[in-house]
Each structure stands twice: as structure tokens, then as C-alpha cells.
N, C-alpha and C positions, 0 to 999 in steps of 0.2 A: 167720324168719316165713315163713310156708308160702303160695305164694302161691294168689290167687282162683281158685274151680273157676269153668270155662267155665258158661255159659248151658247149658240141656238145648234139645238141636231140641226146634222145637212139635212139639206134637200133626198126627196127619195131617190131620184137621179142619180145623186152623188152615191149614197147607201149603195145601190143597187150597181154602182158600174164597181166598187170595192169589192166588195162582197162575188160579185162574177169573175174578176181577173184576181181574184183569192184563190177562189174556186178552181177555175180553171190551171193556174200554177199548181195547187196542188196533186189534180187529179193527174198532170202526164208527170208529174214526178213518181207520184206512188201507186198509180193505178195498177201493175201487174201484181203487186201484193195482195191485190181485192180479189184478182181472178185466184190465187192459191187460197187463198181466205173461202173462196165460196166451194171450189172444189173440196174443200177438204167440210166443210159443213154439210155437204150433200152425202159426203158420205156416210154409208150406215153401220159399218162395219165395227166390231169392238176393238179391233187393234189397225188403224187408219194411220196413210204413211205419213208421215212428218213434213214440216215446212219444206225444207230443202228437198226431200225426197219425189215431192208434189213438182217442184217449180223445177227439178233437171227433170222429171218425167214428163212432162207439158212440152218445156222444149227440144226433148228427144223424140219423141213419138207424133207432135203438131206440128213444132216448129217455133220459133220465138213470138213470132207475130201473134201466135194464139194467148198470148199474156196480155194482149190489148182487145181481141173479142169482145165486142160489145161496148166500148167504151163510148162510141156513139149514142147512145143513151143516155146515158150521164154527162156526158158532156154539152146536149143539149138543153140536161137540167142544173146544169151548175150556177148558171146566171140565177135563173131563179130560184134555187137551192140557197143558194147563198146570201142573195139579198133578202129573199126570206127569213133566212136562219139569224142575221143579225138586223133585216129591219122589226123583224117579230117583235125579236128579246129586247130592242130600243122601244116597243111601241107600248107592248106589258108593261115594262121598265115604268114608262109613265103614267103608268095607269094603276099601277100599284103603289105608286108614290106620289100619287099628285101631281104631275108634272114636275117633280123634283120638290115639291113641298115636305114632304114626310121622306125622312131618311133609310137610305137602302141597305139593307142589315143582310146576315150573310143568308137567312131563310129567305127573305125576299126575294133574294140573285138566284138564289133553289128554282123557287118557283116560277121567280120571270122565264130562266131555261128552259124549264119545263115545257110552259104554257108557246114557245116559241117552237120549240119539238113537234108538237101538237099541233100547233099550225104550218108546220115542214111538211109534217105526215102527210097532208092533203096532196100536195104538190108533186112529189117524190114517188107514190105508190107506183102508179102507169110505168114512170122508168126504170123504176127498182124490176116491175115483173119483166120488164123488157131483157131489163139485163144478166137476172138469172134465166133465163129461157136459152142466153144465147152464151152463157159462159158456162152451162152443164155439156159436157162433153156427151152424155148420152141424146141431149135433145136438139144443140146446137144444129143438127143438120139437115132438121126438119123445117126451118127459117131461111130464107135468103138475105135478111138481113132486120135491120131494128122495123123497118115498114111493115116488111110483113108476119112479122110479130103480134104487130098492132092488127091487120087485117085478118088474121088467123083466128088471134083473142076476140075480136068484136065477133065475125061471123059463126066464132061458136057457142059463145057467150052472151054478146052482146054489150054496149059499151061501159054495164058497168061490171064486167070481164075483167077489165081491165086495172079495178078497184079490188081484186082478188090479195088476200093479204094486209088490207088495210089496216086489218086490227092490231096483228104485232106490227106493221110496219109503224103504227101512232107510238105502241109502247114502245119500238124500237129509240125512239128520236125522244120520247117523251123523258125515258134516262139518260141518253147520248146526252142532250142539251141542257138537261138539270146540273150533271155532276160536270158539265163542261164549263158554263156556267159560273156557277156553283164555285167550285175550283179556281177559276181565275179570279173571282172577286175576295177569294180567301187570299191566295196564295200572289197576289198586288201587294195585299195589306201587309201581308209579312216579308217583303221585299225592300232592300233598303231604299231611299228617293234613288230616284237614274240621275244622273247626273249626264246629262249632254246627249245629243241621238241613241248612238252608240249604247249610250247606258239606256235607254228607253225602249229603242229595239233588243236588247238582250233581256230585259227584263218580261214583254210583249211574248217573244222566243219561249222564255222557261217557263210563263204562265200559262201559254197557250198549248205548248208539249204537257204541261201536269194536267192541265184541264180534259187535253185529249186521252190521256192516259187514263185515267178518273174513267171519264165518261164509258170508257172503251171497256173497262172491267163492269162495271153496274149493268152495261147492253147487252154484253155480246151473248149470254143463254136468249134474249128475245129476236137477237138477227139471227143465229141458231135457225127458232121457230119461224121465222120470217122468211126464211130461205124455202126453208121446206114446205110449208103450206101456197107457196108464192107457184114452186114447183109443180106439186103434187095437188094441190087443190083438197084436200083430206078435209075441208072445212074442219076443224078443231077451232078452237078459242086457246088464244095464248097462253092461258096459265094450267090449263089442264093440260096442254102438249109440252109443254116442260115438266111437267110433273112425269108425263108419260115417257118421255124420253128419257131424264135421270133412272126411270125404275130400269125400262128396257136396253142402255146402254152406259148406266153409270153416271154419275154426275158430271162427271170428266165429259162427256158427249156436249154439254150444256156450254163449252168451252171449245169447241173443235174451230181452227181457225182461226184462235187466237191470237199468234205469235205473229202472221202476217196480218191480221188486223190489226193491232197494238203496235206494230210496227209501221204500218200507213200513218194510221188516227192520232198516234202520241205525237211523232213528228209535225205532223199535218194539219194536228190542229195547234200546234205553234206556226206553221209557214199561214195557215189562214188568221193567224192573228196580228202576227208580224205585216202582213200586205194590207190588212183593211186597214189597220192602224196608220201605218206608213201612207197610204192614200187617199184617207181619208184627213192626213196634214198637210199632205200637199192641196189639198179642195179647200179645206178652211184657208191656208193663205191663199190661191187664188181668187178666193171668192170676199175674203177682206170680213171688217165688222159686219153684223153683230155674230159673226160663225167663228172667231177666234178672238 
């Protein structure tokens, strides 16, 4: 007996609307953790206030509303943020395997991640600089908003101004999505079978929270760098300005942001694995053989 042909991938269509109402759930869930996250990355000082100490100053001194600053940015990259970030690592995926001919081993899942980061990078940089321009409380007030951000960037740069940062922004996503990745194809394997939705989505849940978690520790000295050069424009290459910042402010500096980073992204990247998964079941039954 010959056995069952695999599912065919969706459609990019289908990919890319999962992948955006992923996206997008998670970014108004967790986003004012991003804004403490970058604040406290910007800062230069050796003894920087702590999480909470960041996020009751923000809304004592701003106001709450200023925990979502900027989110316009990201929010207009999340669609293709996202259908990026997992039609990528579908597209490697097959391309490093044959089309599923040659079997996907856990170095493999490494590098499909990777190689999918890598391809984020491109997409992401424009709104990433957008959004630390407008979430630094010292330059925030120079912009009326993400537009002219963009028209500020171009007429003093010019548009590939706006490409500022590209370099740790690649290595940014190039580890986020390796150990993300990476992570989930391990940590399936060592899961017991789900047994019924319920067990499929919990199991989606805890692979996609370790995955983001993973990811979130191997990144965050290169968002670190990425913040700052995004800001300051200091042209540096990412790995000599990590070195330069561990000497000039401790290794610890290389970690600043952590805790509400690691608190978005571990979660986050389980709710973003939980909704593509989840919606990309409901597409295959709507859409019938040869997709289920």
C-alpha cells in the first residue's frame, strides 16, 4: 500500500493573510513592552532604570497613550512582516529539502530560520528606523508622525536613508528566526502526539513561547546595536559595536531591554504560532484536497 501524499503548502494568499492577523494580534497585545524595551536600550547610562521603573515613568511623565507611539509603523509592517517571516522559512524549507524529498533534520530547521530572518531583514529595516525615531523620547518631537519621519529621512539622506541600520537589523532577525525556528522543530519533537485541537493548540502555545524565548536570548545584544545605530547613525558594523559597548558599559549593556523584550517575544511568539497554525486549518478545510 502506497502511502498518503503530504498536504500541498497554501496558497501565498492563504500564507500571507495568517501570517498578518498573527501579526497583527500580537503586536496590540504586546506592543507597549517594545516601547519600554527600546527606551531602556537607548539608554547609555551604567546603572539604567529597570522595567517597571521605565514603564510607571512613561506613564507618569507622557501619559499611557505614549506606550503605543509609533506603532503605526509596525503595524503597517506586520502583514508583510509576517507573511514573510513564515512564507520565507516555507520557501527555504523547500529548497533545502527538495521539496520535501530529503529529510529536515534539526540543523536544517537552523538554517531555513535563518535564511528567512534574512529575508525579513529587507522588509522590516524602513519601519523598524521609523519606529525608534518615534519611540525615543528625546527625538520623538521632532516628527509629526511615521510620514514624516519618512520625508525628513529621504530629504536628508535620501531614500536609501531609510536603509540605515540594515546591517544589524539582517543579524538582528538572522538569530531571532534561526533559534525561533530552530527551537520549535526541536522542541515538536520532544512533545508528546496532541491529542485533539486542544492538545495541538497547546502544544503550537509551548513551542512557539520556547522558540520565542530562544530566539529572544541569542538577538537581543544585536537589537541592542540596531537600536542605536538606527538612532544615532554612528555607521559602526555590528560586531565591532558590541564589542565596543560590552568594554564601555559592561556586558550587561548588551542585554538592556531584555525583560520586556523576552516578555513580548516568548509569549508572542507562541500567539504567532498558535494563529497561523489555527488558520491556516481552517484554509486547508475550506479549500478541500490536495491542501489537507
Amino acid at each position: 500500500m502506497s502511502e498518503p501524499s503530504k498536504p500541498q503548502p497554501l496558497p501565498f494568499i492563504y500564507t500571507f493573510t495568517a501570517g498578518a492577523v498573527a501579526g497583527v494580534t500580537e503586536l496590540m497585545l504586546l506592543y507597549p513592552l517594545d516601547v519600554v524595551k527600546t527606551r531602556q536600550q537607548l539608554d547609555t547610562s551604567k546603572n539604567p532604570a529597570g522595567m517597571v521603573t521605565v514603564f510607571k515613568n512613561i506613564i507618569k511623565q507622557e501619559g499611557p497613550t505614549t506606550l503605543y507611539r509609533g506603532i503605526m509603523a509596525p503595524m503597517m509592517m506586520e502583514a508583510p512582516k509576517r507573511a514573510i517571516k513564515f512564507g520565507a522559512n516555507g520557501w527555504w524549507g523547500s529548497l533545502f529539502t527538495n521539496n520535501g524529498k530529503k529529510k529536515m533534520t534539526q540543523g536544517l530547521a537552523t538554517l531555513t530560520g535563518c535564511c528567512a530572518g534574512a529575508t525579513e531583514s529587507f522588509v522590516v529595516t524602513p519601519f523598524e528606523l521609523v519606529k525608534i525615531r518615534l519611540q525615543d523620547k528625546a527625538s520623538a518631537h521632532l516628527y509629526k508622525g511615521p510620514v514624516d519621519v519618512v520625508k525628513q529621512v529621504v530629504q536628508q539622506k535620501g531614500f536609501l536613508g531609510l536603509y540605515q541600520g540594515m546591517e544589524p537589523t539582517f543579524w538582528r532577525h538572522w538569530w531571532w528566526n534561526g533559534g525561533y525556528f530552530g527551537s520549535i522543530y526541536s522542541i515538536k519533537a520532544m512533545l508528546p502526539k496532541a491529542k485533539g485541537k486542544n492538545g495541538e493548540m497547546l502544544n503550537n502555545l509551548a513551542a512557539g513561547t520556547c522558540g520565542g524565548f530562544v530566539g529572544t536570548v541569542i538577538n537581543t545584544p544585536f537589537d541592542v546595536v540596531k537600536s542605536r545605530l538606527q538612532l544615532h547613525a554612528t555607521g559602526e558594523w555590528t560586531y565591532p559595536a558590541l564589542i565596543r559597548i560590552a568594554r564601555e558599559e559592561g556586558f550587561g549593556a548588551l542585554y538592556k531591554g531584555f525583560a520586556p523584550k523576552v516578555l513580548r517575544l516568548a509569549p508572542g511568539g507562541g500567539v504567532l504560532l498558535l494563529v497561523v497554525e489555527a488558520l491556516s486549518s481552517v484554509f486547508r478545510k475550506h479549500l478541500g484536497p490536495p491542501y489537507i
